[in-house]
C-alpha positions as CSV (number, residue, x, y, z in Angstrom):
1,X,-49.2,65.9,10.3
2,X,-46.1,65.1,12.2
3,X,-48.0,65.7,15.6
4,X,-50.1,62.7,14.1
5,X,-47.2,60.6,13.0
6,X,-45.7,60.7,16.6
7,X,-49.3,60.2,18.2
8,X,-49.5,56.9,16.2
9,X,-45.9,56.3,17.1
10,X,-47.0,56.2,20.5
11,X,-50.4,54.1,19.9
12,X,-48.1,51.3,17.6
13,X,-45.4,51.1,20.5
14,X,-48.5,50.4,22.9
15,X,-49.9,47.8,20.6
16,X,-47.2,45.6,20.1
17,X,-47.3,44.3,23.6
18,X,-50.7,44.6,23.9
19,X,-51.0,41.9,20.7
20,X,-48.5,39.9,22.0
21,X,-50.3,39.5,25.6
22,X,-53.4,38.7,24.0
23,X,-52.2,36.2,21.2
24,X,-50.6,34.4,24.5
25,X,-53.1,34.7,26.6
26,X,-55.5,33.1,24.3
27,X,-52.8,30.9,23.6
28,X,-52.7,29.3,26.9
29,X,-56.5,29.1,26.9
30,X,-57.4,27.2,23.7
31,X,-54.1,24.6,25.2
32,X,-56.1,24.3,28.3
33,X,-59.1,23.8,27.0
34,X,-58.3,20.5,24.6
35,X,-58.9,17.1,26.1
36,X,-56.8,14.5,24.9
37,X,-53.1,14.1,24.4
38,X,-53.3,14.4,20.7
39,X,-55.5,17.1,20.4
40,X,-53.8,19.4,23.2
41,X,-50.5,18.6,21.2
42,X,-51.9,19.9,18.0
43,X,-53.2,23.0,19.5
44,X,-49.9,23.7,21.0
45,X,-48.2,23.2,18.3
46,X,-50.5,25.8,16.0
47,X,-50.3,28.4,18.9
48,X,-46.7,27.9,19.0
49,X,-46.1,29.0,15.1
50,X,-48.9,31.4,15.5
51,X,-46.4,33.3,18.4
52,X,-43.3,32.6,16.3
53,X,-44.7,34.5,13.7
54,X,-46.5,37.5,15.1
55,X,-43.4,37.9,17.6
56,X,-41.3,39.3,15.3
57,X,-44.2,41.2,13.4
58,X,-45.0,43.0,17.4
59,X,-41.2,43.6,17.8
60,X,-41.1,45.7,14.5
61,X,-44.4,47.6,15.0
62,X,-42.5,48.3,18.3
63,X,-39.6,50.0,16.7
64,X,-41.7,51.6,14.3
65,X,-43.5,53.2,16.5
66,X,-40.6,54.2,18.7
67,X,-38.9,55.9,15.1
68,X,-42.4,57.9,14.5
69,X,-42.3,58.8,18.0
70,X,-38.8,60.0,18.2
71,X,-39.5,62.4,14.8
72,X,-37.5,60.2,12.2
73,X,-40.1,60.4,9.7
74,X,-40.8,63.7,10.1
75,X,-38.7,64.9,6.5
76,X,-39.9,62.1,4.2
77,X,-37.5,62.5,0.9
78,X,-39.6,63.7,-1.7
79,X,-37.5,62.2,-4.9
80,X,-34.8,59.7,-5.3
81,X,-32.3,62.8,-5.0
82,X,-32.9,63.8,-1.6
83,X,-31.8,60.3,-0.8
């Protein structure tokens, strides 16, 4: 099982850049793609929250993965006393 965890480790440290990449590189193509001023505005502003938000969220599947990897969760506690 903890061979697992840090393979996944590994596969979620990959995927946060991956994401973000993608989410920017569509990003710029739905901006480029809109035809009037109004419209392109619009679209930039949606893709703009859209990055805000799923920034953060690739950052922490990042570190997540780096913890997994590195063995952190490899002794979960198994009751509130082994905290």
């Amino acid at each position: 099982m903890n061979a697992l965890k840090k393979f996944l480790g590994l596969v979620w440290m990959i995927l946060g850049p991956v994401a973000m990449t993608f989410l920017f590189l569509q990003a710029v193509e739905k901006v480029g793609l809109t035809h009037t001023a109004i419209e392109r505005t619009n679209t930039m502003l949606q893709w703009g929250i859209i990055l805000f938000i799923f920034l953060p969220i690739s950052l922490g599947l990042m570190i997540f993965g780096f913890y997994a990897w590195k063995g952190e969760y490899d002794r979960l506690p198994e009751s509130s006393e082994d905290i």
